[in-house]
Backbone as JSON, one array per atom type, in Angstrom:
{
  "sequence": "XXXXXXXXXXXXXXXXXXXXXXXXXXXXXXXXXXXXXXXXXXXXXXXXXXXXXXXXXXXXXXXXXXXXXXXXXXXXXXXXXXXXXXXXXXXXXXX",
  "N": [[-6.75, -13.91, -12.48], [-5.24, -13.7, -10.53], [-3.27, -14.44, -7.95], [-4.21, -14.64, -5.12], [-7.1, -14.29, -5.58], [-7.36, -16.5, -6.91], [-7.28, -18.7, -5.31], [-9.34, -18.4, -3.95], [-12.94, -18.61, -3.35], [-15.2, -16.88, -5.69], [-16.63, -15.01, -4.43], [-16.28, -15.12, -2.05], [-14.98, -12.69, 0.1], [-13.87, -12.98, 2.68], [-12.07, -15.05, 3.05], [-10.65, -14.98, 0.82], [-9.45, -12.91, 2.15], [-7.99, -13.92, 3.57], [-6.21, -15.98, 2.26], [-4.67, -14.05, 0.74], [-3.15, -12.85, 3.36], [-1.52, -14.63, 3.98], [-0.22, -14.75, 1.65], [1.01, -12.38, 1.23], [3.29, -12.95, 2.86], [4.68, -14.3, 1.53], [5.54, -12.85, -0.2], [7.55, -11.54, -3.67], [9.11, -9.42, -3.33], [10.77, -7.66, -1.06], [8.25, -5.88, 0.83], [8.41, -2.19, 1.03], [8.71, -0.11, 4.15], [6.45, 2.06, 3.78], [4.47, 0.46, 2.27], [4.51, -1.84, 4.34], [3.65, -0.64, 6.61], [0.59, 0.13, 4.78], [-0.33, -2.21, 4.99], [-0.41, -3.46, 7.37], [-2.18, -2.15, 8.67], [-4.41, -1.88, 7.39], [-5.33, -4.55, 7.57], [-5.7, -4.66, 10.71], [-8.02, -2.91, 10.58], [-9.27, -4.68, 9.26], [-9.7, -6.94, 10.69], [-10.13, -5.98, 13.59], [-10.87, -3.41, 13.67], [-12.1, 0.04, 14.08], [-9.25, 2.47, 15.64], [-7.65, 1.4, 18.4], [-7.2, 2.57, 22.02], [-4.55, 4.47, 23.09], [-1.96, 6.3, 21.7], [1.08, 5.07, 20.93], [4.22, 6.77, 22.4], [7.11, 8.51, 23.26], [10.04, 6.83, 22.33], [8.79, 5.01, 20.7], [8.65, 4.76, 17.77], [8.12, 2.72, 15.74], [5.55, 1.68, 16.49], [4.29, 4.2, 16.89], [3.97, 5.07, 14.35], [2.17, 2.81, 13.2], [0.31, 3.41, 14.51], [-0.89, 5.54, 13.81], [-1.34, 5.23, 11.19], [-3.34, 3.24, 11.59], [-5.23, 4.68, 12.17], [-6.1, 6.25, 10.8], [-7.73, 4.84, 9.06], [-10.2, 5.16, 9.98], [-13.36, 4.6, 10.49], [-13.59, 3.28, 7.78], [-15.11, 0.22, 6.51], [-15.29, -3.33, 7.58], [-14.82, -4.69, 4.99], [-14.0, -3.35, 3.06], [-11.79, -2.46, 3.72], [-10.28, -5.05, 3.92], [-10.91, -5.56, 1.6], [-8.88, -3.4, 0.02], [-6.69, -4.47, 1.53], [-6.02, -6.85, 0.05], [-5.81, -5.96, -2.38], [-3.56, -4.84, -2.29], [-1.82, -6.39, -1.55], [-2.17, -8.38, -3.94], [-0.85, -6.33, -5.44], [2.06, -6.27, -4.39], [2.74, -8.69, -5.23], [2.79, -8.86, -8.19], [4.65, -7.07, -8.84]],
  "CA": [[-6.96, -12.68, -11.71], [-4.26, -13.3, -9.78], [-2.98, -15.64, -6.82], [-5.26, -15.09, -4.37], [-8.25, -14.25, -6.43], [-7.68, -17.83, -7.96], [-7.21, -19.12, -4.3], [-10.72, -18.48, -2.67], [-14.18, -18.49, -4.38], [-15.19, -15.46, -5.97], [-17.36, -13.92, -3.72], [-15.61, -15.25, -0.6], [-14.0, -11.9, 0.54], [-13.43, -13.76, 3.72], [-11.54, -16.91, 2.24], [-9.71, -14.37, -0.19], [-8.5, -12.35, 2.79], [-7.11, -15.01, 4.85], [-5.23, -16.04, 1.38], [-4.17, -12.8, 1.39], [-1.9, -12.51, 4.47], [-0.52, -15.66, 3.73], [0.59, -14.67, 0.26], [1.78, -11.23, 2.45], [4.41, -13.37, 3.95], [5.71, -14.71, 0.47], [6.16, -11.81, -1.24], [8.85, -11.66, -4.56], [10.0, -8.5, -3.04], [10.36, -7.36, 0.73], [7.46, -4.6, 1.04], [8.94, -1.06, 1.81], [8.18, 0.29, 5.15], [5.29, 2.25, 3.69], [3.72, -0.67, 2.57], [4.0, -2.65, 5.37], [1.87, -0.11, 7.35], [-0.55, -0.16, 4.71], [-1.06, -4.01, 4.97], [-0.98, -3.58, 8.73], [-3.37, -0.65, 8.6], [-5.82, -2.71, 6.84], [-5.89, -5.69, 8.41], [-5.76, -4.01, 11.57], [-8.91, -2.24, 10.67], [-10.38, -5.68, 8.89], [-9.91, -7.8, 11.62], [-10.53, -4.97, 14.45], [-12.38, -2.11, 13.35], [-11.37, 1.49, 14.18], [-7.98, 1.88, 16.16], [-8.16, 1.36, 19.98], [-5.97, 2.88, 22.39], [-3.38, 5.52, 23.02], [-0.75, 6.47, 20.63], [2.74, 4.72, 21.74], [4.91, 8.2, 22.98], [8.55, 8.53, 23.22], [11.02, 6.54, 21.33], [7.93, 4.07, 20.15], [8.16, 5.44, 16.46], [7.0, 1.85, 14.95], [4.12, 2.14, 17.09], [3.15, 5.26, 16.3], [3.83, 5.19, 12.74], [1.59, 2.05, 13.1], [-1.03, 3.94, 15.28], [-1.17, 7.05, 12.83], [-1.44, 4.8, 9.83], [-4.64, 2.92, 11.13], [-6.28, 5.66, 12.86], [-6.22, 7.13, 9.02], [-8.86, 4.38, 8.05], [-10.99, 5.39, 11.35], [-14.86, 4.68, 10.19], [-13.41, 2.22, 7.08], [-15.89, -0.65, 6.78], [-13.79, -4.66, 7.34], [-15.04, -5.53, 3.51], [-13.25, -2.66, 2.72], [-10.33, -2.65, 4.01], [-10.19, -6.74, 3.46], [-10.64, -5.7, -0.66], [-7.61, -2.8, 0.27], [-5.12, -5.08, 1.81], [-5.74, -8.09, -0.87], [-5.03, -5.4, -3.78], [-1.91, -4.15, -2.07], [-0.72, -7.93, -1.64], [-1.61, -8.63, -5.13], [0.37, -5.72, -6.06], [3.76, -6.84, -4.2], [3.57, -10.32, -5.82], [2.69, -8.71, -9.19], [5.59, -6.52, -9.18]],
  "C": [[-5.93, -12.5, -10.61], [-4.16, -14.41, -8.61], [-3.93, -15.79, -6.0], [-6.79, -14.92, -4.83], [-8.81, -16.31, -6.65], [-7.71, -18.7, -6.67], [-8.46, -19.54, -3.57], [-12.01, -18.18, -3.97], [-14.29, -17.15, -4.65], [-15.56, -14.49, -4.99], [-17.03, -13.82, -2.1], [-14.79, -14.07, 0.12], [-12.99, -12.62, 1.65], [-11.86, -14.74, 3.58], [-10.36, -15.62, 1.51], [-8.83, -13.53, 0.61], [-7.12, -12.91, 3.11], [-5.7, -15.66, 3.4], [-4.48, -15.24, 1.15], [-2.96, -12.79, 1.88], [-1.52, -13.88, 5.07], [0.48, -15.63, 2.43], [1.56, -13.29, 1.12], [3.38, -11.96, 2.97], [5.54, -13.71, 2.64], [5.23, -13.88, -0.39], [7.47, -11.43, -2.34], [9.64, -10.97, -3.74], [9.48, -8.07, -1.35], [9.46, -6.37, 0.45], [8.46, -3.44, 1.73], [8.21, -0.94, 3.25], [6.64, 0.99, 5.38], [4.05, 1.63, 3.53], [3.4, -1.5, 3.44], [2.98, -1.66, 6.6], [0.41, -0.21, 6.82], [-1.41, -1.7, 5.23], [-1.46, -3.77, 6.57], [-1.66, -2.59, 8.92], [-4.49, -1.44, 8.68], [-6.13, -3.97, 7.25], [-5.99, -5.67, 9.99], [-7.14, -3.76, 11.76], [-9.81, -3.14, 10.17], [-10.62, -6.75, 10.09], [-10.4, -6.88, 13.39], [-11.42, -4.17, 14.54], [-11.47, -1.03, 13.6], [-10.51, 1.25, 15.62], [-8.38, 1.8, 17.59], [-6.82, 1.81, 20.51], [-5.18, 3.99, 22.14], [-2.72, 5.27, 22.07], [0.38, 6.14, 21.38], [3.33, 6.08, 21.52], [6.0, 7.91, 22.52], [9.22, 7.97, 21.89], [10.18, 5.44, 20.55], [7.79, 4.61, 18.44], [7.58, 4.32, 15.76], [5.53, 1.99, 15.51], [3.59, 3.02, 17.05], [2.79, 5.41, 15.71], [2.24, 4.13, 12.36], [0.0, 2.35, 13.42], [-1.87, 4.75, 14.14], [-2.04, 5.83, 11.57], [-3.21, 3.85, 10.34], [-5.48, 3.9, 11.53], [-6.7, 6.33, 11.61], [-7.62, 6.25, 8.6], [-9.91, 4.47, 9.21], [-12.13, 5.42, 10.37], [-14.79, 3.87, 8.62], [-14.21, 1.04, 7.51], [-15.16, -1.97, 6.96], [-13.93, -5.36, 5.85], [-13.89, -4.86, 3.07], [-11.97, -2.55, 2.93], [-9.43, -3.75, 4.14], [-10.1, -6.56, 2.52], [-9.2, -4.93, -0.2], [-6.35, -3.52, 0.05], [-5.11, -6.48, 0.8], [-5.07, -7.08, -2.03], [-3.68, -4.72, -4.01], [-1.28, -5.53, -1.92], [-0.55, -8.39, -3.03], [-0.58, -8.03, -5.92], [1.64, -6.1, -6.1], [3.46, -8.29, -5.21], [3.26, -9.94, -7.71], [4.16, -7.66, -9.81], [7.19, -7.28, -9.51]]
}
């Protein structure tokens, strides 16, 4: 089922995250820019919850881009967005 699938017990979301955004780091291929917001979107919003905080202003465009992109999963549950960012990691290492 895949690297981190085979990593953590089945039902462990938890366990399967944290494998996760360690496989995140060794990725075949660098993640585009779009991707890397999703991942940080979603683990943002799995380990946090909904976004906190002002929007970075001025010349802050990672930070906003970053802001925008989790404020998008605003009222996302952390199972959810823990399954999300594992099926976008499996993706990069499946590609």
């Amino acid at each position: 089922e895949g690297i981190i699938m085979a990593a953590a017990k089945k039902d462990d979301l938890k366990a399967k995250f944290e494998a996760a955004a360690v496989a995140a780091k060794k990725t075949k291929k660098k993640p585009d820019n779009a991707t890397l917001l999703k991942l940080y979107s979603y683990y943002k919003q799995a380990t946090e919850g909904d976004v906190k905080g002002e929007r970075p202003g001025g010349f802050d465009f990672v930070g906003g881009a970053k802001h925008d992109a989790w404020s998008k999963l605003k009222g996302t549950s952390a199972d959810d967005a823990m399954t999300s960012y594992i099926k976008q990691v499996e993706k990069l290492n499946r590609d």
